[in-house]
C-alpha positions in Angstrom: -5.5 -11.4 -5.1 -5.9 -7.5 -4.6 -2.4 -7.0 -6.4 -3.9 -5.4 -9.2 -6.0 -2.8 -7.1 -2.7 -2.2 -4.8 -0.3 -1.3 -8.0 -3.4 0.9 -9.4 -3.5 3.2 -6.1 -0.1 3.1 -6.1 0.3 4.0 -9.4 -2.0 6.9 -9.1 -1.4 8.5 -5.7 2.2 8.0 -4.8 4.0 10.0 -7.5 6.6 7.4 -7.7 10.0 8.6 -9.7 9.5 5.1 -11.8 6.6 3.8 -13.1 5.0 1.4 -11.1 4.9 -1.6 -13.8 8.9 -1.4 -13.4 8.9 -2.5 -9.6 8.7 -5.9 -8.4 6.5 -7.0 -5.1 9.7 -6.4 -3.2 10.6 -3.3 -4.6 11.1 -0.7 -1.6 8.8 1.9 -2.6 10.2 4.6 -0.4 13.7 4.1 -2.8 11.0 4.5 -5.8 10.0 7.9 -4.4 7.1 7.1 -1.7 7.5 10.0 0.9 5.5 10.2 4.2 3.2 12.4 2.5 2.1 10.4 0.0 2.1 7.5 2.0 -1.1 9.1 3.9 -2.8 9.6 0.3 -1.9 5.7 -0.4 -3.2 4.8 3.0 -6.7 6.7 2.3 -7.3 5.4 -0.9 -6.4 1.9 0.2 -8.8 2.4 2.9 -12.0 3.8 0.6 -11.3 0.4 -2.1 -11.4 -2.0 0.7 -13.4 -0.8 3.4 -10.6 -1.2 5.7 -9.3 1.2 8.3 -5.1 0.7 8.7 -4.6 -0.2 12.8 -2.6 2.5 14.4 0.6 -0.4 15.1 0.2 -0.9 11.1 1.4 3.0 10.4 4.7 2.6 10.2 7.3 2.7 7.2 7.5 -0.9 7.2 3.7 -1.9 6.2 4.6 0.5 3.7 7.8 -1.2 2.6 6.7 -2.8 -0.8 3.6 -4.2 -2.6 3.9 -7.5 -1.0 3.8 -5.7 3.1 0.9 -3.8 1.4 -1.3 -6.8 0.4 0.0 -8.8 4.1 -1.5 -5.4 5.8 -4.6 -5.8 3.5 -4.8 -9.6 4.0 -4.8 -9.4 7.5 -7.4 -6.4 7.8 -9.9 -8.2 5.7 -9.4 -11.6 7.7 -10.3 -9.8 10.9 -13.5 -8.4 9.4 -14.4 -11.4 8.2 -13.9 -13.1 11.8 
């Protein structure tokens, strides 16, 4: 559902050494080129498109694994707002 927005940010901020259309949901982005630099750019951006703020247990490599943990970590942000 927020694929689309996910891939755009990711496209933009994480100056990937592949292009982003290239990777799969599964892809490990860290492999791709994600460091822990730009991992805090991805996170803010992510935050300001969906009003979310990433829980301190969520900052960790593995929420920033792939596409797929993205949209999970994204998912389960919105669902507590929501509740």
């Amino acid at each position: 559902m927020h694929e689309k927005t996910v891939r755009e940010i990711l496209g933009e901020y994480s100056k990937l050494a592949v292009e982003m259309d290239t990777l799969s949901n599964d892809s490990d982005l860290y492999d791709a080129g994600l460091t822990s630099l730009t991992t805090v750019t991805v996170m803010l951006a992510l935050e300001d498109a969906f009003d979310i703020e990433f829980e301190d247990h969520m900052l960790t490599r593995a929420t920033f694994h792939s596409v797929n943990t993205l949209l999970a970590a994204i998912d389960e942000l919105l669902a507590a707002q929501a509740a």
